[in-house]
C-alpha positions as a Markdown table, in Angstrom:
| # | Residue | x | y | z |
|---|---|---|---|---|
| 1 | Unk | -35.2 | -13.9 | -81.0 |
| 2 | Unk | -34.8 | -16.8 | -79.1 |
| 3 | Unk | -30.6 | -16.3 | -78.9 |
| 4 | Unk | -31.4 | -13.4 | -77.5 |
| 5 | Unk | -33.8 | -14.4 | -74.6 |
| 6 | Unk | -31.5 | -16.9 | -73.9 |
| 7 | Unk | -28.8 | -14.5 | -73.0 |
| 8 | Unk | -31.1 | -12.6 | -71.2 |
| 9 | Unk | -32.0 | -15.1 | -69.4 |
| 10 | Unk | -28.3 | -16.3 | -68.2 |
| 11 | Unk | -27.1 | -12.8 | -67.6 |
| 12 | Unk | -30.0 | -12.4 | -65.1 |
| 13 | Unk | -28.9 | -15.9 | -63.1 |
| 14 | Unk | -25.4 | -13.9 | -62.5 |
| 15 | Unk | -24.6 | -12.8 | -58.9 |
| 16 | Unk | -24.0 | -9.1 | -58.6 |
| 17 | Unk | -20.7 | -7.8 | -58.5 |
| 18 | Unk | -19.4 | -7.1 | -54.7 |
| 19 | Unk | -21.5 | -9.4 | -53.0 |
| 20 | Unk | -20.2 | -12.7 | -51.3 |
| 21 | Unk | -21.2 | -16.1 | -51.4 |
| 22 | Unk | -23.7 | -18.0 | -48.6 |
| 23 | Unk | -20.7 | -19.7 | -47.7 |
| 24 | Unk | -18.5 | -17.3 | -47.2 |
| 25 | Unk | -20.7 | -15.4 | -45.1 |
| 26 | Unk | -21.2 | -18.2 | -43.2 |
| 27 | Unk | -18.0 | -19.1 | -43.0 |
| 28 | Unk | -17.3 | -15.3 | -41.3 |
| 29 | Unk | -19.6 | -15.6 | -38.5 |
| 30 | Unk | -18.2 | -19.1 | -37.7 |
| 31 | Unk | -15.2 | -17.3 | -37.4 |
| 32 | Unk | -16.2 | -14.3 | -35.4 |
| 33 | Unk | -17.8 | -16.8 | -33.1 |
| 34 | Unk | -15.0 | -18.7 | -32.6 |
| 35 | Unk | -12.8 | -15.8 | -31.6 |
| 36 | Unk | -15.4 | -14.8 | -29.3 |
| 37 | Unk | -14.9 | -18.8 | -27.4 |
| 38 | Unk | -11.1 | -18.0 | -27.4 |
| 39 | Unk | -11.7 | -14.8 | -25.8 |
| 40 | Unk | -14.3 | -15.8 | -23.1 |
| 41 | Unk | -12.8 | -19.1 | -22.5 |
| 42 | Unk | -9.2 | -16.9 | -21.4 |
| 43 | Unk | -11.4 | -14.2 | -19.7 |
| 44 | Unk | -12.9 | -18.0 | -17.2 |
| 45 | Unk | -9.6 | -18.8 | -16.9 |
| 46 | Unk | -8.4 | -15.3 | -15.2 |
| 47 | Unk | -11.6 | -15.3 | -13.2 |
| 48 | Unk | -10.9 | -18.4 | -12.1 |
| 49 | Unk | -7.2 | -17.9 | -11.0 |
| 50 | Unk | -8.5 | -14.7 | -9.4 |
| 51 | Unk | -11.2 | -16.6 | -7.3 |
| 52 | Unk | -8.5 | -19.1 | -6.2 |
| 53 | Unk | -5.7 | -16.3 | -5.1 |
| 54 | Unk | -8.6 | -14.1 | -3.3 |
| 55 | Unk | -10.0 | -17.2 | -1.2 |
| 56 | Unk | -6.3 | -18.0 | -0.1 |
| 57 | Unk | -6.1 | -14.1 | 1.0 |
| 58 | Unk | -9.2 | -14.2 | 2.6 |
| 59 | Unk | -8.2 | -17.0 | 5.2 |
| 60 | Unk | -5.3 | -14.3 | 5.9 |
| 61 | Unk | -7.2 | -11.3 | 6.5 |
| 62 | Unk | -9.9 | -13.2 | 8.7 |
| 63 | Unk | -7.3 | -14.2 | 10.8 |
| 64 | Unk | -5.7 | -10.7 | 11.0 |
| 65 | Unk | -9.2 | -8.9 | 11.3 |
| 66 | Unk | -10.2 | -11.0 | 14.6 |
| 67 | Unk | -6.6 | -9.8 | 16.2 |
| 68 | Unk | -7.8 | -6.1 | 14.8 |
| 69 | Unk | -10.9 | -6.3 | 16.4 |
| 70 | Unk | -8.8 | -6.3 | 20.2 |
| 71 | Unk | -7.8 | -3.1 | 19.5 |
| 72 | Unk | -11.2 | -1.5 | 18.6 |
| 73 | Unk | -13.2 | -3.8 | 21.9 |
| 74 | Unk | -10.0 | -2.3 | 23.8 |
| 75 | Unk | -10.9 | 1.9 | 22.4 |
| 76 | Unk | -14.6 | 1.1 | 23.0 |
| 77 | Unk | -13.8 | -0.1 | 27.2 |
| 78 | Unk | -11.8 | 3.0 | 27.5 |
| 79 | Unk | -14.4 | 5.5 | 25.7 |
| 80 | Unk | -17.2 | 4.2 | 28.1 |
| 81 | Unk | -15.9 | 6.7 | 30.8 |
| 82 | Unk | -15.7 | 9.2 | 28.3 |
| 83 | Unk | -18.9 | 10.2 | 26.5 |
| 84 | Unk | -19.5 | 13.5 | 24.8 |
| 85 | Unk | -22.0 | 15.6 | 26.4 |
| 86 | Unk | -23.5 | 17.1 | 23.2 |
| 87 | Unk | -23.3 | 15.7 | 19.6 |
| 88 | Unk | -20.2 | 17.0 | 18.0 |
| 89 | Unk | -21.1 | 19.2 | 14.5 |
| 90 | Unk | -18.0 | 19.3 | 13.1 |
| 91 | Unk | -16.3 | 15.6 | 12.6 |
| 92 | Unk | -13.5 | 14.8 | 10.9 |
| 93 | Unk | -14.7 | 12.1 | 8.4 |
| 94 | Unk | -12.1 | 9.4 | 7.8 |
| 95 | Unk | -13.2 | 7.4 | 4.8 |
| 96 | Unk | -11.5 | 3.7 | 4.9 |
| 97 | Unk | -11.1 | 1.8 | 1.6 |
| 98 | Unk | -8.7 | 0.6 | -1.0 |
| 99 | Unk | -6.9 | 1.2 | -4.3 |
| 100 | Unk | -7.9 | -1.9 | -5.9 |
| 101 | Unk | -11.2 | -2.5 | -8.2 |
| 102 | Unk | -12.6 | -5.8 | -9.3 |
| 103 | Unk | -14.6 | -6.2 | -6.0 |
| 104 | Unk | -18.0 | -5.8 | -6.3 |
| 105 | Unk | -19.0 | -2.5 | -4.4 |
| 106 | Unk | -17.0 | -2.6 | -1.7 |
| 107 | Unk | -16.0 | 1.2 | -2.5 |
| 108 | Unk | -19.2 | 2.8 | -3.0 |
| 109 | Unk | -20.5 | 1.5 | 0.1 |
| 110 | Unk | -18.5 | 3.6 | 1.8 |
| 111 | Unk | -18.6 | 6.3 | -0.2 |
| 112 | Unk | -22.2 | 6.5 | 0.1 |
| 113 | Unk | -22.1 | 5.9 | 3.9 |
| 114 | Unk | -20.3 | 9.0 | 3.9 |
| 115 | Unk | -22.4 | 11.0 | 1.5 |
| 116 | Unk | -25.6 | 9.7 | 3.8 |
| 117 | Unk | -24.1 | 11.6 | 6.9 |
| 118 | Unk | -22.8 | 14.7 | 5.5 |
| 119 | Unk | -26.5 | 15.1 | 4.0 |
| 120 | Unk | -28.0 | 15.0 | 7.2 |
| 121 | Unk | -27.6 | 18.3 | 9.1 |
| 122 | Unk | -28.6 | 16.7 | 12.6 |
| 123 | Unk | -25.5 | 14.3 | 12.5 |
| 124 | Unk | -22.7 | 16.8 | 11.0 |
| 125 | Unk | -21.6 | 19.8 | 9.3 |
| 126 | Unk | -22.0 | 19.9 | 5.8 |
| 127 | Unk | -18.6 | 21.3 | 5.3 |
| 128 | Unk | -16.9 | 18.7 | 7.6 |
| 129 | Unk | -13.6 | 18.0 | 6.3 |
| 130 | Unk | -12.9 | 14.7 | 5.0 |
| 131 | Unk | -9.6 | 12.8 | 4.7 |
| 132 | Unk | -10.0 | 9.3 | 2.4 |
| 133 | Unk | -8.0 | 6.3 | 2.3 |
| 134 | Unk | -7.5 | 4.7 | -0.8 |
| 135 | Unk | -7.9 | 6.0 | -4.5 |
| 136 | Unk | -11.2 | 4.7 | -5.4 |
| 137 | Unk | -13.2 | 6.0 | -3.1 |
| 138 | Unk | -11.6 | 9.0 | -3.0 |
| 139 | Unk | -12.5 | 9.3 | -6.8 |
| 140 | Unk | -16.2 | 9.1 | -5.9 |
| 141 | Unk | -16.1 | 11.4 | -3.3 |
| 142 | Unk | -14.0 | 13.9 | -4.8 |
| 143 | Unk | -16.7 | 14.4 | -7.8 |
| 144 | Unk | -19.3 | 15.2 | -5.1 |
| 145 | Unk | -17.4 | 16.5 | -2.0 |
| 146 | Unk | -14.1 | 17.4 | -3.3 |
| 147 | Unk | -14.4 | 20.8 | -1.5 |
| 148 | Unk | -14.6 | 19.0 | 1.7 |
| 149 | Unk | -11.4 | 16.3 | 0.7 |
| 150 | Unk | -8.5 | 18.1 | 3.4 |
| 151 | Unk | -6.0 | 14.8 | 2.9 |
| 152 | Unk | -5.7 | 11.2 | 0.6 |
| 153 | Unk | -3.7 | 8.2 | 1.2 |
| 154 | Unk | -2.7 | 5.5 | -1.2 |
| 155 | Unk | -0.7 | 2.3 | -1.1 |
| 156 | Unk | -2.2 | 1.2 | 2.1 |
| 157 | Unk | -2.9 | -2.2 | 3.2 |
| 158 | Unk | -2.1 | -3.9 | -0.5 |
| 159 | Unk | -1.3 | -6.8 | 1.3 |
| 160 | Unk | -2.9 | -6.8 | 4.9 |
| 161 | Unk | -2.7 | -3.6 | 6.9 |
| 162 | Unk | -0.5 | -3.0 | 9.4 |
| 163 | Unk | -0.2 | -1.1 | 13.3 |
| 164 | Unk | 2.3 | 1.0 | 11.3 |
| 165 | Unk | 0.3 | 1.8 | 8.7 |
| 166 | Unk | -3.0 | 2.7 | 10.9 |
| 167 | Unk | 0.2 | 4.9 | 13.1 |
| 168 | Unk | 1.2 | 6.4 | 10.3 |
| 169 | Unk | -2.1 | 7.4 | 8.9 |
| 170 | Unk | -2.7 | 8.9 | 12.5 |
| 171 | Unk | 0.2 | 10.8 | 12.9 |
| 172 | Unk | -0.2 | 12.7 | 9.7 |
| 173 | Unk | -3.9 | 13.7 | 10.9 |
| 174 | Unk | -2.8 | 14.8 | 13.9 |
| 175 | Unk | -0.5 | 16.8 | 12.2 |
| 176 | Unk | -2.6 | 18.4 | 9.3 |
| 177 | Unk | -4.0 | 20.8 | 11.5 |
| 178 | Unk | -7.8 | 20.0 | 10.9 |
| 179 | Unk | -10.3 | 21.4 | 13.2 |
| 180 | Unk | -12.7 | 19.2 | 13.9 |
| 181 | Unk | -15.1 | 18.1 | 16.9 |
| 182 | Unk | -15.0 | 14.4 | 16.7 |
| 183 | Unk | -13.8 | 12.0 | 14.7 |
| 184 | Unk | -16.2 | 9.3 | 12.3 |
| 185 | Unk | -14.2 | 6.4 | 10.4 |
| 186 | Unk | -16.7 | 5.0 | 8.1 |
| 187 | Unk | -15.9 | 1.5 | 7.3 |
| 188 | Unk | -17.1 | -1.7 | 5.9 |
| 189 | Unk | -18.1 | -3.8 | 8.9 |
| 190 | Unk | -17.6 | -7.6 | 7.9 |
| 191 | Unk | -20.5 | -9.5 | 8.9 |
| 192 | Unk | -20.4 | -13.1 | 6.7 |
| 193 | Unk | -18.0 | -14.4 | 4.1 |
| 194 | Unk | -20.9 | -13.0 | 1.6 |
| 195 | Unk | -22.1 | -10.2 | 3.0 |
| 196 | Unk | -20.9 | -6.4 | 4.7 |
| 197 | Unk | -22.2 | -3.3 | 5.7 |
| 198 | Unk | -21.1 | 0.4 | 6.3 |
| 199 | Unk | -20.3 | 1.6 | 9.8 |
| 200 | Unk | -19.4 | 3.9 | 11.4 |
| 201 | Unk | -16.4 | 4.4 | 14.7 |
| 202 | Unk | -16.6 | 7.5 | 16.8 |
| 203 | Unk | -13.5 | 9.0 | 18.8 |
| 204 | Unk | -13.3 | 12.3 | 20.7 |
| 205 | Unk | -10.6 | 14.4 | 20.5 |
| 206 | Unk | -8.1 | 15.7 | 22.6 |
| 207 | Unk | -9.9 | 18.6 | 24.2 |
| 208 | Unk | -13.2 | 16.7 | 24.9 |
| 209 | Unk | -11.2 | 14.0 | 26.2 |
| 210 | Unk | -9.4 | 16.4 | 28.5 |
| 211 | Unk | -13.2 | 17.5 | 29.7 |
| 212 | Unk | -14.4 | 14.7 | 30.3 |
| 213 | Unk | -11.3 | 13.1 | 32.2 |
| 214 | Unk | -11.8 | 16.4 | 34.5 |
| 215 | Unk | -15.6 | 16.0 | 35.2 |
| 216 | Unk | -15.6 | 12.5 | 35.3 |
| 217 | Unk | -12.9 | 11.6 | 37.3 |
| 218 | Unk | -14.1 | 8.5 | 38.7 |
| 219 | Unk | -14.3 | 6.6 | 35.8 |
| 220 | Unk | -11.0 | 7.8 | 34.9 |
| 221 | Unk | -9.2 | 7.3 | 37.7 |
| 222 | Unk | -9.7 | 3.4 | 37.5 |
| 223 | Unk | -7.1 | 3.7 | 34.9 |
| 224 | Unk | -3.6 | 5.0 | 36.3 |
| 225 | Unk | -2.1 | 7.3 | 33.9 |
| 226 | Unk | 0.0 | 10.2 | 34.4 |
| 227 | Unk | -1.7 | 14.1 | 34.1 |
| 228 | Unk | -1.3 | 14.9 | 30.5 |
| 229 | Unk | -2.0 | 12.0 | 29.2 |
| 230 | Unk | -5.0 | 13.2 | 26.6 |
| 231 | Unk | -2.9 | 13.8 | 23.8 |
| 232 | Unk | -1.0 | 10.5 | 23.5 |
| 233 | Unk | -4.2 | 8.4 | 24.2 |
| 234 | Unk | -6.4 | 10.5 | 21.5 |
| 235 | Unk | -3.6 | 9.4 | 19.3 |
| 236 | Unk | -2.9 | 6.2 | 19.8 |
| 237 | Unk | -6.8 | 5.5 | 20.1 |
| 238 | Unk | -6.9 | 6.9 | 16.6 |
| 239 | Unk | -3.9 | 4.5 | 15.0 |
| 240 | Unk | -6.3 | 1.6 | 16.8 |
| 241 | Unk | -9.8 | 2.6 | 15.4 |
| 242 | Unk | -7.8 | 2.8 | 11.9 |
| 243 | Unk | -6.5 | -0.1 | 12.0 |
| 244 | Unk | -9.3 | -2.1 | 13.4 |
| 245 | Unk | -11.1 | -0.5 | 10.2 |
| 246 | Unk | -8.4 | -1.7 | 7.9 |
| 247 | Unk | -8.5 | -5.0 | 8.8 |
| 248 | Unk | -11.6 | -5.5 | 8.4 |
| 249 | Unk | -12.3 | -3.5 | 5.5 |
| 250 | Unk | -9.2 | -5.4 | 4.5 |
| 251 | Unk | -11.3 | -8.9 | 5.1 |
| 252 | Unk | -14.8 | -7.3 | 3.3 |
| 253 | Unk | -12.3 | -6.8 | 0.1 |
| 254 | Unk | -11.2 | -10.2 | -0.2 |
| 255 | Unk | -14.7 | -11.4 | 0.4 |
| 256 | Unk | -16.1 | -9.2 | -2.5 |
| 257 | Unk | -13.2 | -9.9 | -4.9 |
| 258 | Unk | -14.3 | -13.5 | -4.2 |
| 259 | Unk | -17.7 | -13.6 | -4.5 |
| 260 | Unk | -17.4 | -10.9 | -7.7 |
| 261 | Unk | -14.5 | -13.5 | -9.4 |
| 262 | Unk | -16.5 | -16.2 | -8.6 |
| 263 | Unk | -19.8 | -14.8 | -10.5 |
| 264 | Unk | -17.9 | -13.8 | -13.2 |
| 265 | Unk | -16.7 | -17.2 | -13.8 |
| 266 | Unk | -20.7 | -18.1 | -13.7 |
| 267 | Unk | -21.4 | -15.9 | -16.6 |
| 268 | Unk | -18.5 | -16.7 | -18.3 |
| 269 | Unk | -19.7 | -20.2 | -18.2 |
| 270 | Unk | -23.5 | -19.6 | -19.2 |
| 271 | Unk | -21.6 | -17.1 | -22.3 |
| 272 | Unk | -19.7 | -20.0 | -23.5 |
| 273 | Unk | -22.3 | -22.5 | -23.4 |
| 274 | Unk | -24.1 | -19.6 | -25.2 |
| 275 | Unk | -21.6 | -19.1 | -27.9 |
| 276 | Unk | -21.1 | -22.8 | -28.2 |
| 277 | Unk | -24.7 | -23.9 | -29.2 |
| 278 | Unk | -24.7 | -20.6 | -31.5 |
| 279 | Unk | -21.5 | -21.8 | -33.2 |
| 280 | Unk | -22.7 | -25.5 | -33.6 |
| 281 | Unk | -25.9 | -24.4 | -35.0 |
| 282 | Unk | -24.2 | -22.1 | -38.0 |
| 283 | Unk | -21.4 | -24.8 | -38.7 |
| 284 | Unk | -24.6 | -27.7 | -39.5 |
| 285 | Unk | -26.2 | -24.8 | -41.3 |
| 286 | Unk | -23.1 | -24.5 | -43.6 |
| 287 | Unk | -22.6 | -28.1 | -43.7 |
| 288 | Unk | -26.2 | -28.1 | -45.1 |
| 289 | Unk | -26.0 | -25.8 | -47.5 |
| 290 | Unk | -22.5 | -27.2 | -49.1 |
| 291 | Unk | -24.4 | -30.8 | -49.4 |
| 292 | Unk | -27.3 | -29.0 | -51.2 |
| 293 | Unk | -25.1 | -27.3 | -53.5 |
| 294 | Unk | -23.5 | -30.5 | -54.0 |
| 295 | Unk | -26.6 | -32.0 | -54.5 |
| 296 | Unk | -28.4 | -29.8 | -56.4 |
| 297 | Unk | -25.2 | -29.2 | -59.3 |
């Protein structure tokens, strides 16, 4: 009788068959956690880099967006003698942005901008064509207004933009054989190294150009330019209002990508701080338990 309580009693102290020790388990987490460190700590260190490289560029593109901004002051003195007489309906919208991600949302605040205005009946047609530069804004548009989407660009202004870039962006336009009214380039407008906005550049076209040239000749004629002259200078007044956008869109980029990279590294910081209290705590929880067990026998 009592034999027989006695193995009873020791079969019922054995663990069950499958299941792992405290300190092994313990032991896994530690691991999992320390992984995680590895991870997070390589993920500060691209951040970090990513910071550094976009602050250099943004030096760059500040410098190139304030010799951009001459050709847009220089569009603006010239459209002064030529305003439109009625709000144009139909405008070509010309959405500026980028092919590059990791920049806060520098994309969708143009994509939105664009959205905004095409909702509004008052300030355009709702079936205004719309040409975007850059892929990721054109991928938010295009799920929304892809029956409106006439023409795309890509793989321009990777580094900073170009006259011959805007040129060639305007030269395709002219020849896609849109018709349109007027012409919006929505933009971001850089205000501060942490902050931008969505704006907007109007430009006639050709034939309200040529109307307004004809009725007010006055303003006109301080300028000495030859009888046809509309077509070149709606052209090249394109090629400068995109590329007066690209700059600075160009300079809003960098900005974000800084700012973004730099608050990534933040959280990065707080998730390893984070990790590292949550790792120290388990190890002196092992520890504890491998000195009771030695403790205990």
């Amino acid at each position: 009788m009592f034999a027989r309580s006695s193995l009873a009693r020791i079969a019922s102290q054995r663990p069950a068959l499958g299941a792992a020790p405290q300190n092994a388990r313990n032991m896994a987490t530690l691991r999992e956690i320390e992984l995680r460190l590895k991870s997070v700590r390589n993920i500060e260190k691209i951040t970090k880099s990513m910071k550094m490289i976009a602050s250099t560029k943004l030096a760059k593109a500040q410098r190139a967006m304030q010799a951009g901004k001459e050709y847009g002051s220089a569009n603006s003195e010239i459209f002064q003698h030529a305003p439109p007489e009625t709000p144009a309906k139909r405008k070509l919208f010309i959405v500026v942005s980028s092919d590059k991600g990791l920049c806060g949302g520098i994309h969708s605040s143009v994509s939105k901008a664009a959205r905004r205005t095409l909702a509004d009946a008052e300030q355009a047609d709702p079936s205004s064509p719309i040409m975007v530069i850059g892929d990721k804004s054109k991928g938010q548009l295009s799920r929304v207004l892809g029956q409106n989407m006439v023409l795309t660009f890509n793989q321009i202004g990777r580094d900073i933009p170009t006259f011959a870039d805007a040129a060639g962006v305007a030269d395709l336009v002219v020849k896609s054989g849109v018709e349109y009214d007027s012409i919006a380039i929505v933009y971001n407008k850089f205000i501060s190294a942490i902050s931008y906005e969505a704006a907007v550049i109007e430009l006639t076209n050709e034939k309200l150009l040529k109307e307004s040239f004809n009725k007010q000749t006055a303003g006109f004629r301080a300028y000495e330019m030859e009888d046809d002259f509309t077509k070149d200078l709606a052209e090249f007044a394109l090629a400068n209002a995109i590329y007066a956008a690209l700059v600075e869109g160009h300079a809003c980029e960098q900005s974000a990508r800084r700012n973004a990279m730099d608050n990534a590294s933040k959280n990065a910081k707080d998730m390893i701080n984070s990790l590292t209290l949550k790792y120290n705590r388990g190890r002196q929880a092992a520890i504890t338990n491998e000195l009771v067990d030695i403790i205990t026998g």
